[in-house]
C-alpha positions as CSV (number, residue, x, y, z in Angstrom):
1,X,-7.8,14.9,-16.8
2,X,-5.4,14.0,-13.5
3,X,-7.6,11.0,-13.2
4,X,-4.4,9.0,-14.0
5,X,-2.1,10.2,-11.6
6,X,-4.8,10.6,-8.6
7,X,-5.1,6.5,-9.5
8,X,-1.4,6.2,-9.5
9,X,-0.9,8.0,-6.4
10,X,-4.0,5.4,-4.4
11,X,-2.1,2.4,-5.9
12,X,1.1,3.0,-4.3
13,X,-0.2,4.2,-0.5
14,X,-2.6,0.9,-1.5
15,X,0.8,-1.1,-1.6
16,X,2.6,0.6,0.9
17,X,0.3,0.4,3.1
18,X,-0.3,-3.4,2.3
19,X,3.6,-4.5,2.6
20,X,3.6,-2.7,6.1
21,X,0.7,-4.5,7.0
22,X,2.5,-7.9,5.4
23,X,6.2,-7.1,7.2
24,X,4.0,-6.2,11.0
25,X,2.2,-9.8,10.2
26,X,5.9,-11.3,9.3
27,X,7.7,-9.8,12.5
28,X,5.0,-10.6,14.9
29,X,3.2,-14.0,13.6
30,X,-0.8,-14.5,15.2
């Protein structure tokens, strides 16, 4: 029933959590 929204809620700390990782690589290059 709240299956949706609990799949919502992963997919944007998923993609937050992915453009911090992207920006940290950006600022600080390997």
């Amino acid at each position: 029933r709240d299956l949706s929204r609990v799949m919502h809620f992963s997919y944007l700390k998923a993609v937050s959590l992915i453009i911090c990782i992207i920006i940290q690589s950006a600022g600080n290059p390997i």
